[in-house]
N, C-alpha and C positions, 0 to 999 in steps of 0.2 A: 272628727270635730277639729276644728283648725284653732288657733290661739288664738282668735278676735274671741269666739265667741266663748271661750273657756275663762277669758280675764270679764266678759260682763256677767257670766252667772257668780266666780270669784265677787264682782262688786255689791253683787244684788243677794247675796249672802252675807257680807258685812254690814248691810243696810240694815238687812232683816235682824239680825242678829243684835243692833247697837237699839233698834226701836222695842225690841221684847225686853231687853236687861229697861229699858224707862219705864217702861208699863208694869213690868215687874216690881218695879222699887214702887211705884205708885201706889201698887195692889196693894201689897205687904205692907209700906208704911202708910197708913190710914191717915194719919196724922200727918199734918200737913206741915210740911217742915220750911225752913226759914228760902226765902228767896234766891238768896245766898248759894246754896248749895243747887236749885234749880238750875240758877241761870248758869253754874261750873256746870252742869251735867250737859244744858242744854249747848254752853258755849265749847263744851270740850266735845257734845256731841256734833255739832257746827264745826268742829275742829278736823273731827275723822271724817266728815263726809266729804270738805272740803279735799282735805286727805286723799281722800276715797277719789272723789274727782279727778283731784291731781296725780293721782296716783294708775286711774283710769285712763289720762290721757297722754299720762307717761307710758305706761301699755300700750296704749293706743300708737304710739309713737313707736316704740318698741316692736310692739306689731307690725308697723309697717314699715320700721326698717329691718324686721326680719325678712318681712315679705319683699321687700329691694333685693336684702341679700341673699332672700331663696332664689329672689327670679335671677339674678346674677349667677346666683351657685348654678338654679338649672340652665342659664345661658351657657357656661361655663362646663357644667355638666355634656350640654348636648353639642357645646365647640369639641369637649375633650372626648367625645363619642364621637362624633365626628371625623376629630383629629385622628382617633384611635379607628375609626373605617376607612378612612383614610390610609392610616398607615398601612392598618390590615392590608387594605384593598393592593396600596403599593406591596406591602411585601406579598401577595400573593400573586401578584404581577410578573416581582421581583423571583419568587420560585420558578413562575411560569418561564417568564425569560429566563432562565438560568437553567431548568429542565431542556426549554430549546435549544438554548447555548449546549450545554450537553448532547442531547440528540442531535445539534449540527458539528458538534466537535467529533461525536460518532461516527455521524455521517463522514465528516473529513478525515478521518481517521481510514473510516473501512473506504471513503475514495481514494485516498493515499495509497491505502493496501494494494487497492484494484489497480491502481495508477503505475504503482512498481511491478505489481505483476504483467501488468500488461507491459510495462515497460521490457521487463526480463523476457517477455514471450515474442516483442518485437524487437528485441535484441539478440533474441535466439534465432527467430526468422529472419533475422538481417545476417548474421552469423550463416545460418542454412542458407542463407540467398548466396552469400561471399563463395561460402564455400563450393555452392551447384555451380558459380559463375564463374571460381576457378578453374572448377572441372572442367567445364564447357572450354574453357580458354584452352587448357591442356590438351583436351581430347583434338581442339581448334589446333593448335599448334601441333598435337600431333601429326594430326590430318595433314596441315601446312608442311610439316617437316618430312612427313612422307610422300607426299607429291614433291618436293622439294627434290630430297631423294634421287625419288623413281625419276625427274626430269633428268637431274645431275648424270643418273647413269644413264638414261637414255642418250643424253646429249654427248656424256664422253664415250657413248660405244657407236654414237652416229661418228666423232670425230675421229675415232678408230677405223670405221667404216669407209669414212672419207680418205683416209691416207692411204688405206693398201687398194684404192682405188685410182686413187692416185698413182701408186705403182705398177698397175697395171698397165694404164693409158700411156703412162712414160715408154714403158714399157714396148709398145704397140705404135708410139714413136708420137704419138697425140701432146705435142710438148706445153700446146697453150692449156687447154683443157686438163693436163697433169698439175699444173702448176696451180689454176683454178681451185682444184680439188684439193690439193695439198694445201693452201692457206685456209681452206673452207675448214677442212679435217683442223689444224691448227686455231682456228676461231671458235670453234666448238667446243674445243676442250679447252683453251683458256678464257672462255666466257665463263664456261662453267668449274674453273679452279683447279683443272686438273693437272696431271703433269704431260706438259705438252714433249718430254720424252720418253712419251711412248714410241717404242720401237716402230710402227706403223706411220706414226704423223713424223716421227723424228727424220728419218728417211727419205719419205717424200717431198720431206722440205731442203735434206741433202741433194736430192737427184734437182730437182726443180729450181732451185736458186743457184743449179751449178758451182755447190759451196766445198768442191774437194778437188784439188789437182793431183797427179801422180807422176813423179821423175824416176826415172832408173837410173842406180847405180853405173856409170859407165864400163865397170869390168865384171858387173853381175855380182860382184860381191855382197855376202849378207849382212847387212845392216845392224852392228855389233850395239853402238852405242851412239851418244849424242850430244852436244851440249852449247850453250848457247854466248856467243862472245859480246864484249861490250857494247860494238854499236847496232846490239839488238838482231845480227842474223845465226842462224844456225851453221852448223858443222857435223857433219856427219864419219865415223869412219866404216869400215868396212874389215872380213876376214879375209878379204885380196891384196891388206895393202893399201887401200884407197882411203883419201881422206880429201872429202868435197863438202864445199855450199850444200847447203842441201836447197834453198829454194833454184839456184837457177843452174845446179849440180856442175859450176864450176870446179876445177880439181885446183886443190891445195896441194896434193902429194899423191907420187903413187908410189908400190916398190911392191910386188907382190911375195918380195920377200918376208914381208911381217905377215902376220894375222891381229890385227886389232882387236881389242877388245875391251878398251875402254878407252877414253878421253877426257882432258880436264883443260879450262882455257884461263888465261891468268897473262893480263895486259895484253900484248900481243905476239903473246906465246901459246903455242899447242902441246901439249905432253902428251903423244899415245902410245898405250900402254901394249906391246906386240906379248902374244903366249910365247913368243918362242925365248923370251927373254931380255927383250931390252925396251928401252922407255926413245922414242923419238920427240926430238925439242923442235919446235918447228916453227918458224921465222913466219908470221903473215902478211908476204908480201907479193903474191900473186902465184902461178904454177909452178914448180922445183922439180926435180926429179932428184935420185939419189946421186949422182954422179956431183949434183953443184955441193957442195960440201959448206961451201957459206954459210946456207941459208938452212941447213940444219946439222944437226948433232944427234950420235947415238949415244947413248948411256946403257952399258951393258949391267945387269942383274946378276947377282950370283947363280942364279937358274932359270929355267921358265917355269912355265904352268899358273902365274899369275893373272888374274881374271878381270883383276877391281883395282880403282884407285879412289883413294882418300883424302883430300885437302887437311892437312892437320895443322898447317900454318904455312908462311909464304915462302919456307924453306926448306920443309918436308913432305913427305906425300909417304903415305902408307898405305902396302900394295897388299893384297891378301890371293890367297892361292887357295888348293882344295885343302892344306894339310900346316897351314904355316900363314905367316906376318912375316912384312920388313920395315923396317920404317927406311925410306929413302931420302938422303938430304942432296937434293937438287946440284948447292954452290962444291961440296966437297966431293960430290959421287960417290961416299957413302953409303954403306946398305949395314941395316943389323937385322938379322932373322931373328925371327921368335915361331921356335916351334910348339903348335898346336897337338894335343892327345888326339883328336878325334877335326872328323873334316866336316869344312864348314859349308852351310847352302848360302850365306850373304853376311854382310855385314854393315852398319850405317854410325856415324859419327850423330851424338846426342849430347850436346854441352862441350865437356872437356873428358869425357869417358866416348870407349864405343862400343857400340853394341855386338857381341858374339852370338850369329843364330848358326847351329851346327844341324848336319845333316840328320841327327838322330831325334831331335824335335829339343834337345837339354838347348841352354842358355847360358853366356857368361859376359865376362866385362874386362875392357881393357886400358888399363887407366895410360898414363902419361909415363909413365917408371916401366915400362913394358911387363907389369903384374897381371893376371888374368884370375879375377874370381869368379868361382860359377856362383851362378844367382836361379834362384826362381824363373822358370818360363814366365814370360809376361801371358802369353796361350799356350793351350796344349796340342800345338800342333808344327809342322814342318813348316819355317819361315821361310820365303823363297824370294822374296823382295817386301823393298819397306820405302814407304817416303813420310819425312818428317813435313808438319805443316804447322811451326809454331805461331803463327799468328790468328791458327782456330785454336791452338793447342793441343791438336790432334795427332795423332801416330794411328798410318793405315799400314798393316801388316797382312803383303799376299801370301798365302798356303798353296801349300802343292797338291792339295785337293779342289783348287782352285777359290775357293772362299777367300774373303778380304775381311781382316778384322778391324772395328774402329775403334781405339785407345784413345779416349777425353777426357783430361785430366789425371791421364794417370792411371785409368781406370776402365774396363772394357766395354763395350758400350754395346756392340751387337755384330755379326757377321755380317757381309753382304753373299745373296747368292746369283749366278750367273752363269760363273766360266766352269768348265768340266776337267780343267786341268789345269797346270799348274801356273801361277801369275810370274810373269818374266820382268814387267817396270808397271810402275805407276803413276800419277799426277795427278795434283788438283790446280783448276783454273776456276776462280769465283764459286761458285755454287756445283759447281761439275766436277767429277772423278773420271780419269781416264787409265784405263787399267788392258795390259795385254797379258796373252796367256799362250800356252799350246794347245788350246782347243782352238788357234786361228781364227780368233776374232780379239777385236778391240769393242770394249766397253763402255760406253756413255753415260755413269750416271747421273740423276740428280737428287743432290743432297739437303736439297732447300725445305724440304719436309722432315727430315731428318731433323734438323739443327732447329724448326719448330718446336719441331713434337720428340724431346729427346727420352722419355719415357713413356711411349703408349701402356694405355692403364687400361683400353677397353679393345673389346673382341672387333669396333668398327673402326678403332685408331692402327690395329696392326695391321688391317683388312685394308684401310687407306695406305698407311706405311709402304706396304708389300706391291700395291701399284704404282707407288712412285719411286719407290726402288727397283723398280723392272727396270734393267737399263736396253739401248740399244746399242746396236752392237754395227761395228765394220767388217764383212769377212774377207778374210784374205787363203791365200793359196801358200801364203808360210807363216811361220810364228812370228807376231808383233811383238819383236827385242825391245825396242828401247822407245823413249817418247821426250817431248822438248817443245818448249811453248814455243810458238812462233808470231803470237799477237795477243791482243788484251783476249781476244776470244776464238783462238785457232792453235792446233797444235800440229808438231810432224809427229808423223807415227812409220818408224823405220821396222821393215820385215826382215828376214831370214832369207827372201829368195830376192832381196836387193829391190825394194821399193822401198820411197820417200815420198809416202802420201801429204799433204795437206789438207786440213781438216777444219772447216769451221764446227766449234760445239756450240753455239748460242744457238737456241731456237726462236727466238724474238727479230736474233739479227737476222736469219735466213727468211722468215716470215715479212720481215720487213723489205728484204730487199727485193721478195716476189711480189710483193702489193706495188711496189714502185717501178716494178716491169710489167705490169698489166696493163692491157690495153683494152679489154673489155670485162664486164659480168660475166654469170654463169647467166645461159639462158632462159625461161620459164620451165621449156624440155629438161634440159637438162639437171633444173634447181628437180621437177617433180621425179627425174630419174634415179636422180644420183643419191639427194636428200630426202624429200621427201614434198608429198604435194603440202600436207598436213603441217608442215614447219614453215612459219610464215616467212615470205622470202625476204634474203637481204642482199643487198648492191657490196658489196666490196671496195671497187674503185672510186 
């Protein structure tokens, strides 16, 4: 039941109610009572119904401003259900998206995972690919380095091949065709790095370039010693006596009175030193003989048996014997001996001391105050000759086992092997060692790998070493005594049975001066005989 109709049964109840209390009064009092009081009941009953009226449409009123603000309330009701389905509806949206947000942040999360693993796995296979494609590189370069190789030695043992072919043909009197083959041999092995003195190519670039002349001694005297005067020629003397040029073996002196055996040259003076005991001073001013007196002076020694002379300043010279020292002073003719305990094999001046090498292999020193202390051997071996090279800083010391020691810095550096007997003189000219011996040969080496590679570390660097330390060699019919440069790239090499060879050692220079006497190629015949067909050919000229 709604409030309309609750407020008219309310009215229709106070109606009822106001008309039984009149009827009632009416009943009860029979007697009729004054006007007066009727018309209060009737006007006070007119009062309530009025009342009652007003009072109904005050309800009435009431009522339907309830009914406004019910329908309001439920407007309001059904906006704030609405609102409230609404909201829901968003927030169940709002979980929904937010579950998705989660299951795509999942997603991204385990794509991420996947993404780094994959990452790591294609950084492992990039890693594996690096490293298969280092290999292959290596295996590649090795491959490269062993055809490399195997070419290198094929082509320096074709260029080996070539040269004692070349001596051959020289040989058989074939001089162009020698020549040919001897610059071929030569291009082969310095295309491919080698050392072009090998005794094989070195050789045939001797014979073919005509790069050696030979003068004899005029009275056959053996060729003691050598040395070289200021305006650049040589001097040689001899144990007859003789002291000549050595290139065009003009005689500066004879007397076969002496036996020479050494010489030293200082302005235009000669000092040679004779065994038998005196020093000859000797004027340079064309042929003498001993009778002109002018033109030289004897200075006799307290004895002979003196071998060596020593420059110790421009006023002394200090002689050395098998058993003994002098020092000898030039201006006063002066001699002071100093006797030695034990006899010596050589000796060589090193700063302001000299070096004592004794026949027994010991070592000593001999300063300025004519004091001699023994020292440590620098080797342990028979010194038999030495030459100083302070400008590699090097000291080569030959043995009388024939071996050649190298001292660099101070300090011993390596043997060289060759000669079979014992070293008599040495020299270095540029890059080259020339060393003689009594096994009757002169030795060519080259040093230029050496002074590279001054510590080979592996079994292919002493393996390379050991072929470019092969020297070539001169042979002769006596023992090469003494040696003396004769140009930036030639030396003399003085024998025992009186030759005065001249000697070019460049092998560049002899290679060069045969290409520039060519007058033709090798032919196709002869590239396919000599060389090979399989080596593609080349022109020379």
């Amino acid at each position: 039941m709604n409030l309309k109709n609750i407020l008219w049964v309310a009215g229709g109840i106070a109606l009822a109610a106001v008309i039984a209390i009149v009827f009632y009064g009416i009943g009860k009092n029979s007697v009729p009572e004054s006007d007066e009081n009727l018309r209060a009941e009737v006007e006070e009953l007119r009062s309530t119904e009025e009342d009652a009226v007003v009072t109904k449409r005050v309800s009435q009123q009431m009522e339907d401003i309830a009914y406004q603000q019910k329908a309001m309330s439920d407007q309001q009701r059904e906006r704030a259900e609405k609102q409230s389905q609404i909201a829901n509806d968003m927030r169940l949206r709002a979980e929904q998206e937010s579950r998705l947000a989660q299951k795509a942040e999942e997603q991204a999360r385990t794509s991420a995972h996947q993404a780094e693993l994959a990452a790591k796995e294609a950084e492992h296979q990039r890693a594996n690919a690096i490293g298969q494609q280092k290999i292959a590189e290596e295996q590649r370069d090795e491959a490269t380095r062993a055809k490399s190789i195997s070419d290198t030695l094929s082509y320096r043992t074709l260029g080996k091949t070539l040269g004692a072919s070349s001596l051959a043909t020289f040989a058989s009197k074939q001089e162009e065709l020698s020549a040919l083959l001897a610059y071929a041999g030569y291009y082969f092995i310095k295309k491919y790095n080698g050392n072009v003195y090998q005794p094989e190519v070195f050789k045939a670039l001797v014979e073919s370039s005509s790069s050696q002349t030979t003068k004899q001694m005029p009275q056959g005297g053996g060729v003691t010693a050598m040395c070289k005067l200021a305006n650049g020629e040589c001097v040689a003397v001899s144990n007859y006596g003789e002291v000549n040029y050595c290139g065009s073996q003009k005689v500066i002196f004879y007397n076969n009175d002496y036996d020479f055996r050494d010489v030293i040259a200082t302005n235009n003076r000669l000092y040679a030193l004779s065994f038998n005991g005196v020093i000859c001073e000797i004027l340079l001013n064309g042929r003498i003989s001993s009778k002109q007196a002018q033109n030289f002076s004897v200075r006799t020694l307290p004895h002979g048996g003196f071998t060596k002379m020593i420059r110790a300043n421009e006023d002394v010279l200090l002689l050395a014997g098998k058993k003994e020292l002098c020092w000898y002073q030039l201006k006063s003719k002066r001699s002071t001996l100093i006797p030695l305990s034990k006899n010596l094999s050589t000796i060589m001046k090193n700063g302001k001391k000299y070096c004592l090498f004794y026949a027994d292999g010991s070592y000593g020193e001999l300063d300025e105050t004519s004091k001699v202390t023994m020292k440590k051997p620098i080797i342990n071996k028979i010194v038999t000759a030495t030459y100083d090279d302070p400008s590699h800083k090097t000291l080569y010391l030959g043995c009388s086992d024939g071996q050649i020691a190298i001292i660099k810095n101070n300090k011993f550096q390596q043997y060289l092997y060759g000669h079979a007997q014992r070293i008599t003189a040495m020299m270095r000219i540029g890059e080259v060692l020339i060393s003689g011996s009594y096994d009757k040969n002169a030795a060519v080496w080259n040093l230029q790998k050496l002074y590279g590679t001054e510590h080979a570390k592996t079994k292919d660097d002493n393996s390379a070493l050991k072929e470019w330390l092969t020297p070539a060699e001169y042979q002769y019919n006596g023992w090469p005594l003494c040696l003396c440069q004769a140009g930036a790239n030639e030396a003399y090499i003085g024998t025992s049975n009186g030759l005065v060879q001249r000697v070019n050692i460049s092998a560049s220079g002899m290679a060069a001066k045969i290409k520039s006497n060519m007058k033709r190629n090798l032919t196709r015949e002869e590239w396919n005989q000599y060389v090979n067909s399989s080596v593609p050919y080349v022109k020379f000229k």
